[in-house]
Structure formats: structure tokens, C-alpha cells
N, C-alpha and C positions, 0 to 999 in steps of 0.2 A: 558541586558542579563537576561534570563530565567532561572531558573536551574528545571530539571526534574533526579527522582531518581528511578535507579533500581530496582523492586523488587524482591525478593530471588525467588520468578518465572519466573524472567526474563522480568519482565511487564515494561511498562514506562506507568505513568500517564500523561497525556498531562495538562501540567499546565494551569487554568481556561483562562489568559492572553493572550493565544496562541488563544486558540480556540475564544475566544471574538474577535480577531484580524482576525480572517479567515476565521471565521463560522463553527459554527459544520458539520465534516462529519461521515458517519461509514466505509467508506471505505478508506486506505490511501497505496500510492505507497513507496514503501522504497526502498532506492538502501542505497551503499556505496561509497562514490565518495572523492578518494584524502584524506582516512581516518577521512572520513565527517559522520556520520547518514546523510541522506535526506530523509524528510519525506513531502509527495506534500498531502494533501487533495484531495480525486477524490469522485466528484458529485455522487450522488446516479444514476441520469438519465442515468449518463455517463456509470457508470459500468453496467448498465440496458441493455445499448444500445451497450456496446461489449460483454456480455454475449449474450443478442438475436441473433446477427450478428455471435457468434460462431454457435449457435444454428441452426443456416439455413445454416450452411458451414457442419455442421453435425461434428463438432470436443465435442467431450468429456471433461470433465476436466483434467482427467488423461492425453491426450495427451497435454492438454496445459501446465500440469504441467512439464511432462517431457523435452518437448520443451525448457520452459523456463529454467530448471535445466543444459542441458543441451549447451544453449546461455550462461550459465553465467561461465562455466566450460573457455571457449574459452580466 
């Protein structure tokens, strides 16, 4: 086990051990699952590659964001 600590900003540092084990990313998915943090690493290319593919559906971020604000309401 790992332990990572709050900071009075609210930050979590991602302990050196974790990231050695999974590779650095800068983009990460966070849900709440079953009173869990999950926190998944997502590839730089990846998020590249659903940013563009918004980009050509012609969606903004604002409506992604509402979108998802509201999926998680539900």
C-alpha cells in the first residue's frame, strides 16, 4: 500500500512508486466508485485523439462539460 496526502488545496500528490509503476501521465480519469477514488492514467495521444474527434463533431468544451455535469447528476 501507498499512502498519498491531501493538500489544504485540495491537491493529491501522486506518490513517485505509483507513477514508476504505470508511467507518467498528465492527463488522469477520476470517478468515484463504491466510495473508492479511481484514478486510470489516460495517454496524452489518447486525449489528443477525443479532443480532435470533438473538434470535427463541432462540440465545444463547455457543452462537454455540461453534458458530463449533467450524466453524473443521474
Amino acid at each position: 500500500m501507498v499512502l498519498a496526502k491531501r493538500s489544504s488545496d485540495n491537491q493529491l500528490t501522486l506518490p513517485q512508486a505509483v507513477v514508476d509503476l504505470l508511467g507518467p501521465a498528465d492527463v488522469y480519469d477520476v470517478i468515484c466508485e463504491e466510495g473508492r477514488i479511481v484514478i486510470t492514467p489516460i495517454s496524452s495521444s489518447a486525449a489528443s485523439a477525443v479532443r480532435s474527434r470533438l473538434e470535427e463533431q463541432g462540440l465545444q468544451e463547455e457543452v462537454v462539460v455540461d453534458a458530463v455535469s449533467w450524466a453524473r447528476q443521474a
